[in-house]
The first five atom37 places (N, CA, C, CB, O) and aatype in JSON, in Angstrom:
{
  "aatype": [20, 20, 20, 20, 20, 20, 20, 20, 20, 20, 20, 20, 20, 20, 20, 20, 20, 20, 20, 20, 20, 20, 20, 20, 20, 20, 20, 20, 20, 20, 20, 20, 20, 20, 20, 20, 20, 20, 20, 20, 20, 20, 20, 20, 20, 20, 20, 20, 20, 20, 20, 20, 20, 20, 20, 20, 20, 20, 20, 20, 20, 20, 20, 20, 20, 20, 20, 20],
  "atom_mask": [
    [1, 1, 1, 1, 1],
    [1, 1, 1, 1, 1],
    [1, 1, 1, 1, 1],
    [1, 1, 1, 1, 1],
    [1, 1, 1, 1, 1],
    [1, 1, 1, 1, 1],
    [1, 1, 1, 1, 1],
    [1, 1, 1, 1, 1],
    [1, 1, 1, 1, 1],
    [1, 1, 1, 1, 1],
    [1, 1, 1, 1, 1],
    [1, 1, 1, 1, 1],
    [1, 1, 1, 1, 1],
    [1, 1, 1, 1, 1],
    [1, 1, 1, 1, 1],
    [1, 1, 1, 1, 1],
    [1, 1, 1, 1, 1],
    [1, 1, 1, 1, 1],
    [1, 1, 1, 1, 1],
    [1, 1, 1, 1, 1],
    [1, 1, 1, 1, 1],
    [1, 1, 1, 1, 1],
    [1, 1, 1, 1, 1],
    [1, 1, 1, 1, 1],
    [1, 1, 1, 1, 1],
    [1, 1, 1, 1, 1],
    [1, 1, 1, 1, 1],
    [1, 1, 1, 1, 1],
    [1, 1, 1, 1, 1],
    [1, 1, 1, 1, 1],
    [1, 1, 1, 1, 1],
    [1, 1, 1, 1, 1],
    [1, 1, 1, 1, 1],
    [1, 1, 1, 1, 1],
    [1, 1, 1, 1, 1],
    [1, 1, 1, 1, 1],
    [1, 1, 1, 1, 1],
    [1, 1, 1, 1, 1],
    [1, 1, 1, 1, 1],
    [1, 1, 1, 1, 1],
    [1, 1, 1, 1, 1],
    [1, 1, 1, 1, 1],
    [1, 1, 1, 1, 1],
    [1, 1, 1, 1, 1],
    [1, 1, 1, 1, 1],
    [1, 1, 1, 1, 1],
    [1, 1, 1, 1, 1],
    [1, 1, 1, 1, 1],
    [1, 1, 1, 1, 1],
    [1, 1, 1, 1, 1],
    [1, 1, 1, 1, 1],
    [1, 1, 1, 1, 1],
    [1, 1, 1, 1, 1],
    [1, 1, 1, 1, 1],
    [1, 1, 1, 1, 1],
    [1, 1, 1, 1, 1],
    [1, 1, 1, 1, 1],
    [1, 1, 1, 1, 1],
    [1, 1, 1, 1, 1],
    [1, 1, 1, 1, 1],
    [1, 1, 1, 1, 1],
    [1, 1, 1, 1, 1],
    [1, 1, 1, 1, 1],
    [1, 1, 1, 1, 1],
    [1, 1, 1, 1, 1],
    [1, 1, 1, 1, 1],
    [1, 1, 1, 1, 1],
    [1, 1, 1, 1, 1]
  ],
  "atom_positions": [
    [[-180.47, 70.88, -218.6], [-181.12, 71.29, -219.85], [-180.08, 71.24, -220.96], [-181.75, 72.73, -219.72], [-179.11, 71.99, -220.87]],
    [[-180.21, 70.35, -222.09], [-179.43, 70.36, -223.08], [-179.84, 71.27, -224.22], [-179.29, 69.12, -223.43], [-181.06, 71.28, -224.39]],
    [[-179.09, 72.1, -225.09], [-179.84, 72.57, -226.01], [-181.07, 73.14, -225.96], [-179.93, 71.85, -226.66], [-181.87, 72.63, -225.17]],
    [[-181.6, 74.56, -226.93], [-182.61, 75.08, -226.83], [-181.58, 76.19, -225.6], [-184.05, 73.98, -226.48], [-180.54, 75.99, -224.98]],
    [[-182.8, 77.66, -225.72], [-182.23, 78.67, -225.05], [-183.18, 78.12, -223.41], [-182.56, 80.44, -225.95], [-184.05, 77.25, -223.37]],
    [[-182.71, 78.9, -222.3], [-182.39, 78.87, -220.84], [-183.56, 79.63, -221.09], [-180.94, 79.39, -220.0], [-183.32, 80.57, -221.85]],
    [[-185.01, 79.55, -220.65], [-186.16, 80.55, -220.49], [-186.24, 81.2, -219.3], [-187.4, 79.98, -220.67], [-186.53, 82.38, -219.12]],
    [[-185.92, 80.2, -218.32], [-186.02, 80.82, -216.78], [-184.81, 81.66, -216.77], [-185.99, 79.63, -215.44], [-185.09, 82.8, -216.39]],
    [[-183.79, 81.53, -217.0], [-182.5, 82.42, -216.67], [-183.1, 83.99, -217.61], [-180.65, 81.49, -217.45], [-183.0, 85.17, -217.27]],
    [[-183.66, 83.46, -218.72], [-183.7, 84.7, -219.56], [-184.84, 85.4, -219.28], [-183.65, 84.47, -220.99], [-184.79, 86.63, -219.19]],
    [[-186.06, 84.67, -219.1], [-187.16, 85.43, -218.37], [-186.34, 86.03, -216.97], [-188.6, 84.27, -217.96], [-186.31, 87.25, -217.1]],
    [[-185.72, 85.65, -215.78], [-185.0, 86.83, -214.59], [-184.69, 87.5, -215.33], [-183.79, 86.61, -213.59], [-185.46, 88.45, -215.49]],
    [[-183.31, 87.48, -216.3], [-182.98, 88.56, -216.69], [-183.44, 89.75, -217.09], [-182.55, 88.36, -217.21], [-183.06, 90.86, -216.71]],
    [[-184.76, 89.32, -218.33], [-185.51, 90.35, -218.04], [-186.4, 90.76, -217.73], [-185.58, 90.72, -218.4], [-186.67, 91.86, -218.21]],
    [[-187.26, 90.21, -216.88], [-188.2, 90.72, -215.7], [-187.69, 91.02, -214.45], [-189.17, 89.82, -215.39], [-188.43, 91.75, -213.79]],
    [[-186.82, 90.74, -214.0], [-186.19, 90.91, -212.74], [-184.61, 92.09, -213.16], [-185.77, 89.06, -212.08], [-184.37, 93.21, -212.71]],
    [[-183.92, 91.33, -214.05], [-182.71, 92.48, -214.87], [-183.42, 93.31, -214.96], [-181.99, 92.29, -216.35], [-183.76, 94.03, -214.02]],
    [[-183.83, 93.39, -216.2], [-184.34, 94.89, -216.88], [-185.59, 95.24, -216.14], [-184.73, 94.84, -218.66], [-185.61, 96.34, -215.58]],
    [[-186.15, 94.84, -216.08], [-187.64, 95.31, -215.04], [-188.2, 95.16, -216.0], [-188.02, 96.83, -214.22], [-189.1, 95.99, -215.86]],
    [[-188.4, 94.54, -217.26], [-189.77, 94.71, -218.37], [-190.87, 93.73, -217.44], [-189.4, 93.89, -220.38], [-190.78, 92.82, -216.61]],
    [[-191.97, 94.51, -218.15], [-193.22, 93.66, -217.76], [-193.02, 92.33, -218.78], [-194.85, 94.59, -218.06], [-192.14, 92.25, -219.64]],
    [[-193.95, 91.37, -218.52], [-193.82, 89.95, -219.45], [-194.82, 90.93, -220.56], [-194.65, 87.98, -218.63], [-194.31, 90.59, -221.62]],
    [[-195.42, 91.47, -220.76], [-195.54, 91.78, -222.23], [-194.69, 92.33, -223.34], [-196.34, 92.49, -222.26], [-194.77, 92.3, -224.57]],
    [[-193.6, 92.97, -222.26], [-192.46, 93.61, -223.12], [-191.54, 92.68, -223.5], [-191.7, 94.68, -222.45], [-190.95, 92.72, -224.58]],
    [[-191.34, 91.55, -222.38], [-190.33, 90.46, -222.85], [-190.27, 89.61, -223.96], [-190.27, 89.66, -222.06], [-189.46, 89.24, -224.82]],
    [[-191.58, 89.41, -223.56], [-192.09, 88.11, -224.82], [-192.38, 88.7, -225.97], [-193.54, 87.19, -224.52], [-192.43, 87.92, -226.91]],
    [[-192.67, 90.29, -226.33], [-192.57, 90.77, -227.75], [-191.25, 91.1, -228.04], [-193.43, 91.94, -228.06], [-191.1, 91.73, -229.09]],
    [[-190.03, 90.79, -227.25], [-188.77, 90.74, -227.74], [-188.49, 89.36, -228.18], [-187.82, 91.22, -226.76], [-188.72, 88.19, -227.85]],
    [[-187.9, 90.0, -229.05], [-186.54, 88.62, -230.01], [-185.91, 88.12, -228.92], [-184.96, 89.33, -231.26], [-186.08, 88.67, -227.82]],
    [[-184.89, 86.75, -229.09], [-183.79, 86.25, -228.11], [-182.83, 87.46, -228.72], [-183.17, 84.39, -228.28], [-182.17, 88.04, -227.86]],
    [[-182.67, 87.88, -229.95], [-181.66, 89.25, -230.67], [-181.5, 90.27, -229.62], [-182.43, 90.16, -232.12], [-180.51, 90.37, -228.9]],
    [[-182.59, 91.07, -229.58], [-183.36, 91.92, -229.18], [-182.52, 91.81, -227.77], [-184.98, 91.64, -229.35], [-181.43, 92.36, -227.58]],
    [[-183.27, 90.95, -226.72], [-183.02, 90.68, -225.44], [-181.29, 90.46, -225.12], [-183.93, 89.39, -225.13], [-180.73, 90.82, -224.09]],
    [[-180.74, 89.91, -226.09], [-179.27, 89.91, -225.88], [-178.49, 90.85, -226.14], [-178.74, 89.07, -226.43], [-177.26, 90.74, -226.13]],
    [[-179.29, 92.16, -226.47], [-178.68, 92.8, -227.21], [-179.05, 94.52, -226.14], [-179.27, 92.45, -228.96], [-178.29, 95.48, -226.19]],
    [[-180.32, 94.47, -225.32], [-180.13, 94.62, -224.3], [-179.69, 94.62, -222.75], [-180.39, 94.62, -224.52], [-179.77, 95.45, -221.84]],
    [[-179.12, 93.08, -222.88], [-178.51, 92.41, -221.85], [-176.64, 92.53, -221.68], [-179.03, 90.9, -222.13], [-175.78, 92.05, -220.93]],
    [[-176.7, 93.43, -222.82], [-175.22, 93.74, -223.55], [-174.26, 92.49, -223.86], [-174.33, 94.73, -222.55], [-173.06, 92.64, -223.59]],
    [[-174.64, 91.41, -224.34], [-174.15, 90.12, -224.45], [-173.52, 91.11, -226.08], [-175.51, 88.42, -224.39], [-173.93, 92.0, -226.82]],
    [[-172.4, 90.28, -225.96], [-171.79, 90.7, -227.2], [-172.42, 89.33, -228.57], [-169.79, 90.74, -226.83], [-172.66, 88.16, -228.27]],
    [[-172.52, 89.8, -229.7], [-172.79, 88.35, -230.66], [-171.28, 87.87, -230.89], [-173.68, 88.67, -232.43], [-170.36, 88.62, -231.21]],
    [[-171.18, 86.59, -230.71], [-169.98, 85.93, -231.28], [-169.42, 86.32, -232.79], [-170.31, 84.48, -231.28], [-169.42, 87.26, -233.58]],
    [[-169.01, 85.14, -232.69], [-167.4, 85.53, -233.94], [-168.55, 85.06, -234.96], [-165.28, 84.22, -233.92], [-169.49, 84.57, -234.33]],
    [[-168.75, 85.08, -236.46], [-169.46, 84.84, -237.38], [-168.47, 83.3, -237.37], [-169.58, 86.07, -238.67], [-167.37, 83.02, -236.88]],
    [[-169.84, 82.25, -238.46], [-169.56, 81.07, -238.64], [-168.47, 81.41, -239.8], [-170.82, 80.15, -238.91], [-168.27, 82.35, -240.57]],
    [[-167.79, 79.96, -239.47], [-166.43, 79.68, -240.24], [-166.6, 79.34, -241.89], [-165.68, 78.31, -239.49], [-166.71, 78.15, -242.16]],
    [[-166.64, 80.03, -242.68], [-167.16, 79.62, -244.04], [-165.58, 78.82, -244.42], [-167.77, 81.21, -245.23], [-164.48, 78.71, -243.86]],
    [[-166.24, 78.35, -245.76], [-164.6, 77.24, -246.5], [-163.91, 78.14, -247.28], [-164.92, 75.67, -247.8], [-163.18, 77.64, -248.13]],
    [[-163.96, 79.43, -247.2], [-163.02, 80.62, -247.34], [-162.53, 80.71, -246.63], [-163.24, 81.66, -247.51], [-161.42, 80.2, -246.55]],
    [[-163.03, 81.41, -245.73], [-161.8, 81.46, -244.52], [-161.26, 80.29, -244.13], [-162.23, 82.02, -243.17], [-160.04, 80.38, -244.09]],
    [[-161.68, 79.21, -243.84], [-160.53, 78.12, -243.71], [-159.43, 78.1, -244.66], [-161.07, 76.8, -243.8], [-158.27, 78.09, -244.24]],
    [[-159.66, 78.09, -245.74], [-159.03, 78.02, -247.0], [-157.7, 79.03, -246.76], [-160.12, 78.49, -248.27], [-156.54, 78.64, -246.76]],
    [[-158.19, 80.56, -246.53], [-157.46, 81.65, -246.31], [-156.82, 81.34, -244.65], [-158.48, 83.07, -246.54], [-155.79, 81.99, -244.46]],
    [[-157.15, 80.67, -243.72], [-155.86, 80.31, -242.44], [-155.11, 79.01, -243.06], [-156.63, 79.78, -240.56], [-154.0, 78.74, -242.59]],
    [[-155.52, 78.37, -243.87], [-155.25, 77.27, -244.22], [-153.63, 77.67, -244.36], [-156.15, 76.74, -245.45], [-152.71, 77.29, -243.64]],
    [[-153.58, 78.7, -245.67], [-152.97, 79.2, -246.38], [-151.45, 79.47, -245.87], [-153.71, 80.14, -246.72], [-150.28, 79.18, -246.14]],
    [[-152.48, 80.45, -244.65], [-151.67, 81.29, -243.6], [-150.68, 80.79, -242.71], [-152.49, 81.85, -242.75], [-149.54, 81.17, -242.45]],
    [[-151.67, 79.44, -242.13], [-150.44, 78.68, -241.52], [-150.88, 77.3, -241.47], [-149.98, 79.19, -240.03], [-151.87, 76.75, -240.98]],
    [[-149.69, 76.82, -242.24], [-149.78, 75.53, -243.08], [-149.77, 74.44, -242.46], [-148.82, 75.35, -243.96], [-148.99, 74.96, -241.67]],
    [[-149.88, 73.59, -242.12], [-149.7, 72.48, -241.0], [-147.79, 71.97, -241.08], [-151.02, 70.87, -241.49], [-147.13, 71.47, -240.17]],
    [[-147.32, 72.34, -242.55], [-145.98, 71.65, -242.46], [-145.33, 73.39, -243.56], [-145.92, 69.42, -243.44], [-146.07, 73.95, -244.37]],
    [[-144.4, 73.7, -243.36], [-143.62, 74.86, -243.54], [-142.73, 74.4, -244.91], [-142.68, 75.25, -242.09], [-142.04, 73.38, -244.95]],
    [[-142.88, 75.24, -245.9], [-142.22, 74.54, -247.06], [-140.78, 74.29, -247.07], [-142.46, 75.26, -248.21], [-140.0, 75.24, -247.12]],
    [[-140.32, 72.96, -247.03], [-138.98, 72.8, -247.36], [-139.09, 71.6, -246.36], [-137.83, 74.12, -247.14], [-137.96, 71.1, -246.33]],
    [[-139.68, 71.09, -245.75], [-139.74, 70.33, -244.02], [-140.39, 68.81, -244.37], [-141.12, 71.38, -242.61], [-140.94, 68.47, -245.42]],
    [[-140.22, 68.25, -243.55], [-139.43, 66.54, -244.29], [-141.23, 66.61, -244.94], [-138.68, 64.45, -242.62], [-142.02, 67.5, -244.63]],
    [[-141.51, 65.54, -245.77], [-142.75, 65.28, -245.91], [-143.17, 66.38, -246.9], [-143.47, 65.22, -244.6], [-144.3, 66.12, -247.32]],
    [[-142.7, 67.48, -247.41], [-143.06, 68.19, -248.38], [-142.83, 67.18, -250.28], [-142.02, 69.66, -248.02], [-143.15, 67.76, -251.33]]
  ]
}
């Protein structure tokens, strides 16, 4: 299965994990359900600030170093 969320893994989890009935599952969010499943949410997307600000931080070449 490429892409798109895992239904069968996530339907066990929670009909078989949590014990919800399928009416309780399916009126949950994928949010919701991951969030009972204690999945942590990842790191937030990389905006062109923060690149900008590691950019900054650590430079690809160190000032004074051949190629400056």
């Amino acid at each position: 299965m490429s892409g798109g969320l895992d239904w069968p893994g996530l339907m066990r989890a929670g009909l078989r994990g949590l014990g919800l009935r399928p009416e309780q599952f399916w009126a949950l969010t994928p949010a919701e359900l991951a969030l009972m499943l204690g999945v942590e949410a990842g790191p937030p997307a990389m905006t062109r600030e923060r690149l900008a600000e590691l950019a900054a931080r650590y430079p690809d070449r160190r000032p004074g170093s051949p190629g400056e």
